[in-house]
C-alpha positions in Angstrom: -134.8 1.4 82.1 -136.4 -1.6 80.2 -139.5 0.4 80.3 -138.4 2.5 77.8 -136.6 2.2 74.5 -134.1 4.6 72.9 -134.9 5.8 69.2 -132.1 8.1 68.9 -129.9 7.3 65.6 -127.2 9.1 67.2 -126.5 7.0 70.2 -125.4 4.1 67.7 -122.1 5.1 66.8 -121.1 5.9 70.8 -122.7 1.9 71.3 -120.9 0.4 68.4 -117.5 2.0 69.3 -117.7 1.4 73.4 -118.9 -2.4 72.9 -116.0 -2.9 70.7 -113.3 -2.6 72.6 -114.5 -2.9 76.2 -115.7 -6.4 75.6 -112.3 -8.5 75.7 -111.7 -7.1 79.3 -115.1 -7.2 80.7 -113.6 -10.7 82.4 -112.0 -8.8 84.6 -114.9 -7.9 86.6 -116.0 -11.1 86.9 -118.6 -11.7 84.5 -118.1 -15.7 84.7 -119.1 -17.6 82.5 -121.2 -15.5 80.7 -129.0 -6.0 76.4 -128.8 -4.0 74.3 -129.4 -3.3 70.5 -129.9 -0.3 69.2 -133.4 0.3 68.5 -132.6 3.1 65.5 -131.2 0.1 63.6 -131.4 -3.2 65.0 -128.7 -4.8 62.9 -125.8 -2.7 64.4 -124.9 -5.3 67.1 -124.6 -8.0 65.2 -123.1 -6.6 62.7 -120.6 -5.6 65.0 -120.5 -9.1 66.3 -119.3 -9.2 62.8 -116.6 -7.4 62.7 -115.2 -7.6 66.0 -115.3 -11.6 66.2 -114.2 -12.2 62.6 -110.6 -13.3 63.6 -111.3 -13.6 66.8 -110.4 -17.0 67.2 -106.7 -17.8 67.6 -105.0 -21.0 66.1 -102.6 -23.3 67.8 -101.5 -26.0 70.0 -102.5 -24.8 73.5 -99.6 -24.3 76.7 -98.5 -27.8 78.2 -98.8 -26.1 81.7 -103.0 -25.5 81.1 -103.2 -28.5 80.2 -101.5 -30.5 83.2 -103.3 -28.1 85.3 -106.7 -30.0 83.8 -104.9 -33.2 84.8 -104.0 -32.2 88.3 -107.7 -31.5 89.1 -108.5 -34.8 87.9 -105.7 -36.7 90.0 -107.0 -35.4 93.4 -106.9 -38.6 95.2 -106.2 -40.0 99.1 -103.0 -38.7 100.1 -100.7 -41.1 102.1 -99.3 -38.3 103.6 -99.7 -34.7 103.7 -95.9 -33.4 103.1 -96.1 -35.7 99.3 -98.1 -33.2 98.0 -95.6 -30.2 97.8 -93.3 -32.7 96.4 -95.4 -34.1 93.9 -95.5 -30.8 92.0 -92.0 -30.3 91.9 -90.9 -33.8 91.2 -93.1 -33.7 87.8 -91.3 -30.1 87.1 -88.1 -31.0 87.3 -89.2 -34.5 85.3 -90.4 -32.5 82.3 -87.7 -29.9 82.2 -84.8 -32.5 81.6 -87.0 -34.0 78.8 -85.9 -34.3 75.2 -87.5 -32.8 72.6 -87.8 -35.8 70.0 -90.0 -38.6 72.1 -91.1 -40.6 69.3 -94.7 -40.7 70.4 -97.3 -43.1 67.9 -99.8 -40.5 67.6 -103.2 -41.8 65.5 -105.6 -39.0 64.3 -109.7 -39.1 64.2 -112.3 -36.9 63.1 -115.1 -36.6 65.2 -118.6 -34.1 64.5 -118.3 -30.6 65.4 -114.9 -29.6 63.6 -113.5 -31.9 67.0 -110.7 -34.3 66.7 -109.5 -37.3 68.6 -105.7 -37.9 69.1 -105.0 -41.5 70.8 -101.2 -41.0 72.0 -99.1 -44.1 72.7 -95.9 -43.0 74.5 -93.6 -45.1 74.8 -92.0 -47.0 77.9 -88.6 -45.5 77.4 -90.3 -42.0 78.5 -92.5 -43.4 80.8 -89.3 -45.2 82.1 -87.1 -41.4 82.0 -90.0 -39.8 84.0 -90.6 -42.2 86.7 -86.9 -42.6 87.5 -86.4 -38.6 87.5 -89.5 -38.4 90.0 -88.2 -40.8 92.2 -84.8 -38.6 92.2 -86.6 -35.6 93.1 -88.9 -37.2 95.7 -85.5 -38.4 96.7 -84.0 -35.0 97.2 -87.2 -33.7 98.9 -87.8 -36.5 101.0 -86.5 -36.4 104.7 -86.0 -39.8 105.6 -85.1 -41.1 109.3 -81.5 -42.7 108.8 -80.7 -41.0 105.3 -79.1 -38.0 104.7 -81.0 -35.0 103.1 -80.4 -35.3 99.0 -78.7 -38.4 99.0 -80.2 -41.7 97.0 -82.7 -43.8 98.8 -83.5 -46.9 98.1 -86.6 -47.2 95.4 -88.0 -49.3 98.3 -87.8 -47.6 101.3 -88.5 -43.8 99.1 -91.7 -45.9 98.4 -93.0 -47.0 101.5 -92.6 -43.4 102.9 -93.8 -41.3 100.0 -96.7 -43.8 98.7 -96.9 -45.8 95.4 -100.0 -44.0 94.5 -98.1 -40.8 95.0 -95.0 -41.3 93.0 -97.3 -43.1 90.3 -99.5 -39.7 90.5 -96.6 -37.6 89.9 -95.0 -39.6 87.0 -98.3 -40.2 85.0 -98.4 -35.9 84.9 -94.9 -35.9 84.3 -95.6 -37.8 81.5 -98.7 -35.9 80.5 -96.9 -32.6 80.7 -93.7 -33.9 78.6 -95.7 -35.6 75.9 -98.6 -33.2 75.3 -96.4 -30.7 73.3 -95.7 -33.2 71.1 -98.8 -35.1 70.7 -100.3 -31.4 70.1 -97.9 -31.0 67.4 -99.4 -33.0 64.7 -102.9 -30.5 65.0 -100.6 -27.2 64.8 -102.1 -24.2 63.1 -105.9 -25.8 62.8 -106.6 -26.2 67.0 -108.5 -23.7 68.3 -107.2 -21.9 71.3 -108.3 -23.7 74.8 -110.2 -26.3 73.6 -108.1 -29.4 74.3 -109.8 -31.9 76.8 -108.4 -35.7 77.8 -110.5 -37.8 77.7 -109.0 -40.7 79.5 -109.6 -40.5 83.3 -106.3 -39.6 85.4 -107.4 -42.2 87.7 -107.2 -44.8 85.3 -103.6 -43.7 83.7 -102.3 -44.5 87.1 -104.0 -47.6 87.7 -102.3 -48.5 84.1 -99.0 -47.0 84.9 -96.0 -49.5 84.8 -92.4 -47.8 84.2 -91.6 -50.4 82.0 -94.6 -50.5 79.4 -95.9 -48.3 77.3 -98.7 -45.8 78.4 -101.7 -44.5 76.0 -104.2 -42.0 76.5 -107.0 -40.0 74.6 -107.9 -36.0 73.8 -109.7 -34.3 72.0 -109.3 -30.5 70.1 -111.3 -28.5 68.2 -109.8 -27.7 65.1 -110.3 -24.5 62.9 -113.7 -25.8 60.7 -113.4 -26.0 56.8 -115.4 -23.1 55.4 -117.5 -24.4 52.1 -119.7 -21.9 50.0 -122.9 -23.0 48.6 -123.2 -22.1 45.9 -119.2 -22.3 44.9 -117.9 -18.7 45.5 -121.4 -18.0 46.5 -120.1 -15.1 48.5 -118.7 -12.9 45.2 -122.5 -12.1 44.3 -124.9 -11.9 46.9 -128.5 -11.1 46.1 -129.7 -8.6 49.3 -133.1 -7.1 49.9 -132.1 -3.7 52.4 -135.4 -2.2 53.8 -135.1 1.9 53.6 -136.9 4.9 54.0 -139.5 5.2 51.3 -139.1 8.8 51.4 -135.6 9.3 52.9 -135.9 14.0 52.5 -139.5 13.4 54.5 -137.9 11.1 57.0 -135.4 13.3 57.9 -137.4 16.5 57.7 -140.1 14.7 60.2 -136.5 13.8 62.6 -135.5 17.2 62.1 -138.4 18.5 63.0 -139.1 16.4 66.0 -135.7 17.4 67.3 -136.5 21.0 67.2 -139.8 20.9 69.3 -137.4 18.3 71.6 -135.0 21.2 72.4 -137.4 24.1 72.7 -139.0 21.9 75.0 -136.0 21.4 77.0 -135.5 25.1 77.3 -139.1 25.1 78.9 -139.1 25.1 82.8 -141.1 22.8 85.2 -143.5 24.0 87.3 -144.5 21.7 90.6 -148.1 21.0 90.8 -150.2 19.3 93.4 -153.4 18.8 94.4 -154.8 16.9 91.1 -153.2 13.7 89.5 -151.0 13.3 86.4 -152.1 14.5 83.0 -151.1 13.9 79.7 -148.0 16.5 78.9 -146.8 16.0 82.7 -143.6 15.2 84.0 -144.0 13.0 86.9 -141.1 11.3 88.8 -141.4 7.8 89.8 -139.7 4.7 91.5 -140.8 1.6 89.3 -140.0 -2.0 90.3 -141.4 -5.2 88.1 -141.8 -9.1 88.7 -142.4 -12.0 86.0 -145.9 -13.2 86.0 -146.5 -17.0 86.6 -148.6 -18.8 84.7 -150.9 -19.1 88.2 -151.3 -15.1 88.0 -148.7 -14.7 91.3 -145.8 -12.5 91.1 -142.6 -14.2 90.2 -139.0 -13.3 90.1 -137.9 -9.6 90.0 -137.1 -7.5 86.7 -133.8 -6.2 87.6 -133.8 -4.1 84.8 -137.0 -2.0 85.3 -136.3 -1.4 88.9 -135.7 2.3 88.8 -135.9 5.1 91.8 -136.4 8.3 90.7 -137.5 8.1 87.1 -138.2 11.1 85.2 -141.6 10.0 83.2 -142.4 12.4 80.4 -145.9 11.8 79.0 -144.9 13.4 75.7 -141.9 10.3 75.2 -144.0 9.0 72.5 -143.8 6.1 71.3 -140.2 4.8 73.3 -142.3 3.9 76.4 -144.0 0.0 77.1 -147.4 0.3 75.3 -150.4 1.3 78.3 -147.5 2.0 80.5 -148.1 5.3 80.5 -151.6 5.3 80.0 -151.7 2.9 83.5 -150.1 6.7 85.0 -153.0 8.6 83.9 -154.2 10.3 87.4 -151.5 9.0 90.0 -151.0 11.2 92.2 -148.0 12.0 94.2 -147.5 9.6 97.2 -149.7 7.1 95.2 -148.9 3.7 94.0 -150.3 1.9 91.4 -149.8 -2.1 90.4 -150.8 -3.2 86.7 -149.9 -6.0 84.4 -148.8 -5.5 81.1 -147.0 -7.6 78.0 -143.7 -6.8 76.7 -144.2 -6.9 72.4 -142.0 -9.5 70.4 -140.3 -6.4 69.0 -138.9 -5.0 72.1 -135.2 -3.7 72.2 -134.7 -6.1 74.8 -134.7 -9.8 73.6 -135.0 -11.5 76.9 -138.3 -9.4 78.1 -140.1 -10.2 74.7 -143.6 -11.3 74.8 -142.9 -11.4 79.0 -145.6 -10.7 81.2 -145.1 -8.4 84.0 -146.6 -6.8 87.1 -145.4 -2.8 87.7 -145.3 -1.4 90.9 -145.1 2.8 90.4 -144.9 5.2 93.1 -145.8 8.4 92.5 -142.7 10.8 93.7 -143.1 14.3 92.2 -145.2 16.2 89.4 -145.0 18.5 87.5 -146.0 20.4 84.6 -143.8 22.1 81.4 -143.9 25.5 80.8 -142.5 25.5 76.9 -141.1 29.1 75.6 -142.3 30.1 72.1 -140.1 29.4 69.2 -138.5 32.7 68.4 -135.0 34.0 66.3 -134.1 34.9 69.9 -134.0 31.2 70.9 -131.6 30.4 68.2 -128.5 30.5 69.8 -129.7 27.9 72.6 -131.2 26.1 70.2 -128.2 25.2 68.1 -124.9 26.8 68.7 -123.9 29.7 66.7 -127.1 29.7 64.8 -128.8 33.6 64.6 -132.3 32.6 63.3 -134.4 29.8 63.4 -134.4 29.0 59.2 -130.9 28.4 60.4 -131.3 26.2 63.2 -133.7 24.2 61.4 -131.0 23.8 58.2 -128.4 22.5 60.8 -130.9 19.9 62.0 -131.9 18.9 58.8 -128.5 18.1 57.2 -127.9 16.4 60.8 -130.9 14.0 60.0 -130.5 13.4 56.2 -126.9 12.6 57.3 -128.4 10.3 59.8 -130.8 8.5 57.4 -128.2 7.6 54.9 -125.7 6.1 57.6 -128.4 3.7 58.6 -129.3 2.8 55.1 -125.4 2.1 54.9 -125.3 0.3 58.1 -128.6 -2.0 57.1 -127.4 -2.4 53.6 -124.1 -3.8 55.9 -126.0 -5.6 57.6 -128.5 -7.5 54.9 -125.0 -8.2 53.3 -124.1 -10.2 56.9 -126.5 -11.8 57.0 -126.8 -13.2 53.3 -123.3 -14.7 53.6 -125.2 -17.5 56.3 -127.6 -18.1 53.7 -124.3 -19.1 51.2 -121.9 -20.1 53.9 -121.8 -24.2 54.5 -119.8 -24.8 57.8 -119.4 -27.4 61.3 -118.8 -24.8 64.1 -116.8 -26.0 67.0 -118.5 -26.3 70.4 -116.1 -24.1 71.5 -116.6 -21.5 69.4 -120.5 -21.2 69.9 -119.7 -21.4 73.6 -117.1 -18.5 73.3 -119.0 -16.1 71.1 -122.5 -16.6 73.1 -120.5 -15.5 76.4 -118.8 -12.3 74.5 -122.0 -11.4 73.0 -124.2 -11.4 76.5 -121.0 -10.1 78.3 -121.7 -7.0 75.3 -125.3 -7.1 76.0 -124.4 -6.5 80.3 -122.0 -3.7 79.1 -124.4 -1.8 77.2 -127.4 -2.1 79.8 -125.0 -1.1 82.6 -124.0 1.9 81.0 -127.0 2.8 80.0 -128.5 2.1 83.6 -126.2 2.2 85.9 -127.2 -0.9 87.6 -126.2 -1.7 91.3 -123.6 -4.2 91.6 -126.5 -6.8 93.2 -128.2 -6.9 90.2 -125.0 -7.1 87.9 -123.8 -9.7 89.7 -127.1 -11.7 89.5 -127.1 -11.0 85.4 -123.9 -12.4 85.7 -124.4 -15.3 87.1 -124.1 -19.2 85.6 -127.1 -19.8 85.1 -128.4 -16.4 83.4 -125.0 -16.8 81.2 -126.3 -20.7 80.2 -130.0 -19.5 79.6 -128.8 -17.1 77.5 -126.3 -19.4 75.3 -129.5 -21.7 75.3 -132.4 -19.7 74.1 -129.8 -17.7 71.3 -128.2 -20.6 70.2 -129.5 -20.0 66.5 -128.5 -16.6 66.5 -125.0 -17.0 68.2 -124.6 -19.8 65.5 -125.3 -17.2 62.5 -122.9 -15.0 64.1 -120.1 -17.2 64.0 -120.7 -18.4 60.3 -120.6 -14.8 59.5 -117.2 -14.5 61.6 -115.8 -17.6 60.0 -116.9 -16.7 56.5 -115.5 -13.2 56.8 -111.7 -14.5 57.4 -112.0 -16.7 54.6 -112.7 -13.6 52.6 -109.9 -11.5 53.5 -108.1 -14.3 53.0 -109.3 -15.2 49.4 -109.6 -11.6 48.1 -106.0 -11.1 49.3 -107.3 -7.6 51.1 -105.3 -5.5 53.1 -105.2 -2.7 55.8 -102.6 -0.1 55.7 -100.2 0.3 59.0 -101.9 4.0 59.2 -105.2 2.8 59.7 -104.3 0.3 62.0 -102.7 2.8 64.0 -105.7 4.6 64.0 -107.9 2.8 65.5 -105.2 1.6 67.9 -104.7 5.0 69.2 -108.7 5.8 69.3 -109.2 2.2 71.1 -106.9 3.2 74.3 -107.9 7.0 74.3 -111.2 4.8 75.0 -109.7 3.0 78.0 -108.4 5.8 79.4 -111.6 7.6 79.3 -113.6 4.5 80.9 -110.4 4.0 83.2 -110.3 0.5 82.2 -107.1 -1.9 81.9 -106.2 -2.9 78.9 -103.2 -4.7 77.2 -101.4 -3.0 74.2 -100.8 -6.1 72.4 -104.6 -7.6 72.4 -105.8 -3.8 71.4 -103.7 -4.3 68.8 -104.6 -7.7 67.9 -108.6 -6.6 68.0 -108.1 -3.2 66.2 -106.6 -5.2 62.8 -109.9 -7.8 63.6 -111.9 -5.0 63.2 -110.8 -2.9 60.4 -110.2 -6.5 58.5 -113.7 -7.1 59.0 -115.1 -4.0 58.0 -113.0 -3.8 54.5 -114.8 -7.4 54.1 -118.2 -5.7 54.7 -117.0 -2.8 52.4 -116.4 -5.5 49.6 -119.1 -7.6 49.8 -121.4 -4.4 49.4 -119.9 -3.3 46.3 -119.7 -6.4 44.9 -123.5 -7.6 46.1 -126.6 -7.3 43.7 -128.4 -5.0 46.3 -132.3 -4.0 45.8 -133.7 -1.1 47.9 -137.4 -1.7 48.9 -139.6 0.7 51.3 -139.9 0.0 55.1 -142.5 -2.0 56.1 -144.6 -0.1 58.9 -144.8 -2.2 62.0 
């Protein structure tokens, strides 16, 4: 619940791995056209970002058919009669499968901003010629004529009159589009970026311009893989990082260790239901908690899907994971109660798009109760820890746990300091389409992780998934979706440059661990992309694991917020 933040180190490695593969296929429930870090380290999304996105991008000239289908939705024009339009599909079919392969199309290249390019295509009249005499053979065939036989040749007049001029011009200006755009395509092969072709000329005009027996020209535009510049030259090869750390990193984890201790002996406790006097500090009270945005006018705005909990189990002695005066607001509730209060989300909260937010709580008081915790005793060992006989034992266990813990998030900021440098070094124009794709992955991440962690209802998911919460989001992260794909661009150029490698056994790895994933979340997946993002992210993190060794690294003590 947004009220609340998770400070558990352990719950990183479960986010990391589940976000990593789940992502790619989250389009299949619908998450159109588009929260979560982990508070123990903040970095660990976006390093994962990292990793998972750094060959994420796929190079090539994109599939005639998607691009005709583009054109088609642009052609949608008065019909002169209904029974043209079956034909019209199948006329410009059959006109680019008898096409050659050599059309000897005039095709002048220009740079635009952006990593974009602009192809002006000139085809020439012999094709246009080809494909309007092969629609007119199909319409032809299709066409059922009073007075001519079924598949016989009708006059170019008469197929006219009864099909329409605007059809048959319709149908050989896609014919054309769909013979020729392989071609024209050709001359940006290996640097396009997947699915970002658009023409720019208007179907309407091309068939206003359409003559059989002149030439035709039209315009697209591609974005093309950008040219990845460093800043200093070779900047990469030396980074300079600053990684904040534990001052003391024995005290920190002793203090986790021991935190974790009175957290289990306090689970082993029992509740005891109390009534007739409101809630105290060191209660357990269950609650149903709903929240609205605060206009600037003081009235209640939209709702806060997120905090909008039934049944919430409130323990006073959370600490510090709770929305500061939340709790205190509680103090005294009683059971059947409700309370309304405002408070401000901080600028550090987990959750990016509640920062600095003001909000208006409704809490109903459901249930309290009060915690009966057991002494701590050798006796308790065993259900403290398993296999554990005294309690200098259980608190050895939970201490190596912890320093274990400590150093993996010094490694994983170290990691991610050394991320981040690289778009201090990195000089690069990112596609459109690139920021566009990455922004969507990273919020569709973001609706993963809050959905398993909250098991929202499928109202509210679809409402966090809509257009406009996706287009916010891309918006007010632009900067930080930008950073992210630097990093993913500069990381390919690295495995590329340093000439590293993965072994086939640890692709197969993490192959293998990836789908015993699906199977576990009974989700779909396709062997050949699990594949494809496994290698992404193993060839990412051996370009983390380089970077570090090779990076000037300086440790400096935490800064208490």
């Amino acid at each position: 619940m947004a009220v609340a933040q998770a400070h558990t180190v352990c719950n990183l490695s479960v986010s990391v791995k589940q976000n990593s593969y789940l992502l790619p296929w989250v389009q299949h429930v619908r998450i159109a056209v588009p929260v979560s870090s982990c508070s123990a380290f903040p970095g660990a999304h976006s390093e994962l970002q990292l990793i998972k996105e750094s060959r994420n991008f796929r190079l090539g000239a994109r599939n005639a058919c998607n691009l005709s289908a583009s054109c088609s939705h642009l052609q949608q024009q008065q019909q002169r009669r209904s029974r043209g339009e079956a034909m019209v599909a199948r006329a410009s079919e059959v006109a680019v499968e008898t096409g050659t392969l050599s059309l000897g199309l005039d095709v002048k290249e220009t740079g635009l901003d952006h990593s974009r390019v602009q192809l002006k295509v000139q085809v020439p009249s012999s094709v246009c010629k080809d494909c309007y005499e092969q629609v007119l053979r199909e319409f032809s065939k299709q066409a059922k004529i009073p007075g001519f036989r079924s598949g016989k040749d009708v006059p170019e007049s008469v197929l006219i009159d009864h099909v329409g001029a605007d059809q048959i011009r319709s149908s050989a200006v896609e014919a054309v589009l769909k013979r020729t755009l392989p071609e024209a395509m050709s001359s940006v092969a290996g640097r396009s970026l997947k699915d970002s072709e658009h023409i720019l000329t208007k179907f309407s005009d091309l068939v206003d311009d359409f003559v059989p027996e002149k030439s035709l020209s039209y315009e697209l535009a591609v974005d093309v893989a950008p040219e990845v510049r460093w800043n200093p030259e070779n900047g990469y090869k030396n980074l300079k990082v600053k990684v904040e750390c534990e001052a003391n990193e024995a005290e920190a984890a002793r203090k986790a260790a021991d935190a974790e201790l009175q957290s289990r002996l306090k689970d082993l406790g029992s509740l005891q239901a109390i009534s007739g006097r409101g809630m105290e500090m060191g209660d357990v009270a269950i609650i149903d908690v709903s929240a609205t945005r605060l206009n600037e006018d003081g009235t209640a705005g939209d709702e806060i899907f997120s905090c909008k909990q039934k049944g919430f189990q409130l323990d006073t002695d959370g600490g510090g994971s709770f929305l500061p005066g939340f709790v205190e607001a509680l103090v005294g509730i009683q059971i059947g109660e409700t309370r309304t209060f405002d408070l401000t989300f901080p600028e550090t909260w987990e959750q990016e798009s509640l920062r600095g937010l003001q909000a208006r709580f409704t809490v109903e008081g459901k249930e309290l109760f009060t915690r009966q915790i057991p002494e701590l005793s050798d006796e308790l060992a065993p259900q403290l820890v398993a296999n554990c006989t005294n309690i200098p034992e259980v608190k050895e266990v939970l201490l190596k746990k912890h320093a274990e813990q400590v150093e993996r998030v010094k490694k994983q900021a170290t990691r991610f300091a050394v991320a981040n440098a690289l778009t201090r070094v990195v000089d690069v124009e990112i596609p459109n389409s690139l920021l566009e794709e990455q922004g969507r992955q990273m919020y569709a991440a973001k609706l993963i992780e809050l959905q398993a962690s909250m098991k929202l209802p499928r109202d509210q998911l679809v409402a966090l998934s809509s257009a406009e919460m996706v287009q916010n989001y891309l918006d007010a992260q632009r900067s930080r979706i930008s950073d992210s794909v630097k990093q993913s661009l500069a990381v390919a150029e690295i495995y590329k440059q340093e000439n590293l490698k993965i072994s086939d056994e640890e692709l197969d790895m993490e192959v293998n661990s990836a789908i015993e994933e699906f199977k576990r979340y009974d989700q779909e997946y396709d062997d050949a992309r699990v594949r494809e993002q496994a290698r992404e992210l193993l060839e990412g993190s051996k370009v983390l694991d380089w970077l570090t060794e090779h990076a000037d690294i300086t440790f400096v003590p935490k800064q208490l917020s």
